[in-house]
C-alpha positions, 0 to 999 in steps of 0.5 A: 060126107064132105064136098067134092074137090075142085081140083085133082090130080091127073093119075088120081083121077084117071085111076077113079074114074076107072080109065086105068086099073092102078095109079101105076098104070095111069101114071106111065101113060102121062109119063109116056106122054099117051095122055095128053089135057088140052093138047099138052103133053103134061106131068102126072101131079098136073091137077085137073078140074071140071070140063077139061078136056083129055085125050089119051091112048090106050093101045091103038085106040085114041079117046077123048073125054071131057071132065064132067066130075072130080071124085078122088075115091075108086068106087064101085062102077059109076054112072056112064055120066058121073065123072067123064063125057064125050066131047060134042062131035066125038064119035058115038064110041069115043074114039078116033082111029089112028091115021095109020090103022087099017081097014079091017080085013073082009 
C-alpha cells in the first residue's frame, strides 16, 4: 500500500473526507468563496497539507476544522479523528453562529 501524500488538492480532499457528497459540490463552494484555508479565500486546485486550517460554510452553519490527515481515496466512513480536528477553543459542535442568526424561537 503505498504512503499517504503530503500535499492534496483543496476539492479532493473535502470530497474524501466526507465534507461534500462530489467533488462538483465542494468545488462550488471554493469557487463561491464559502471555503476559506487560513482566512483566504483560495482556488479549487489549492493543495493542502497536514494542520492547515479550514473554514467553510455550509447553509447557515460555519465550521472549522483542522487538517489532521491527507487521504485521496472516498473510503467508507472514517474515524471522527483520521482526517479532520476541531481547532483548540472551537465549540463542542464545530460551529459558530452567524452574526446575524437568531435566537431560536421558544
Amino acid at each position: 500500500m503505498s504512503d499517504p501524500p503530503e500535499k492534496l488538492r483543496l476539492d479532493k480532499w473535502l470530497w474524501a473526507a466526507r465534507f461534500y457528497k462530489t467533488r462538483s459540490l465542494a468545488k462550488a463552494a471554493i469557487e463561491g468563496g464559502k471555503v476559506r484555508l487560513d482566512g483566504q479565500r483560495v482556488k479549487v486546485s489549492r493543495e493542502i497539507g497536514v494542520n492547515d486550517t479550514l473554514r467553510y460554510r455550509q447553509g447557515r452553519d460555519e465550521r472549522e476544522v483542522v487538517v489532521g490527515g491527507l487521504s485521496d481515496q472516498r473510503g467508507g466512513l472514517p474515524k471522527p479523528d483520521c482526517c479532520s480536528r476541531r481547532p483548540p477553543g472551537a465549540s463542542p459542535a464545530g460551529r459558530r453562529k452567524p452574526p446575524h442568526a437568531r435566537p431560536p424561537a421558544v
